[in-house]
Residue, then its C-alpha position, 0 to 999 in steps of 0.5 A: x781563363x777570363x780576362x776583363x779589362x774596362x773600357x772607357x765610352x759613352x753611355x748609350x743614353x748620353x749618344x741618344x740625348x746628344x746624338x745626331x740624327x746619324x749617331x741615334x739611326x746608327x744605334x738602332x741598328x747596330x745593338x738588335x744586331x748585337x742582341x740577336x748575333x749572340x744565338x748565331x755566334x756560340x750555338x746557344x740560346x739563353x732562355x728562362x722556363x717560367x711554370x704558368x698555372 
């Protein structure tokens, strides 16, 4: 079962254009982080194969 439900926020590149210093440093670590915990957190790697002739 999948259940969505939308949540009201900020547009990542509205933080980045008004953001301080702290909010723009705090989005740099916080969404690699986010990218890159999925492989960790479900055992899986999403990956395209791409034939290069």
């Amino acid at each position: 079962m999948l259940i969505v439900e939308w949540l009201d926020g900020v547009l990542l590149s509205r933080m980045l254009a008004q953001g301080g210093p702290f909010d723009r440093a705090r989005i740099g670590i916080v969404v690699p982080r986010f990218l890159l915990s999925g492989p960790t957190k479900v055992g899986l790697l999403y990956g395209e194969l791409i034939d290069i002739y």
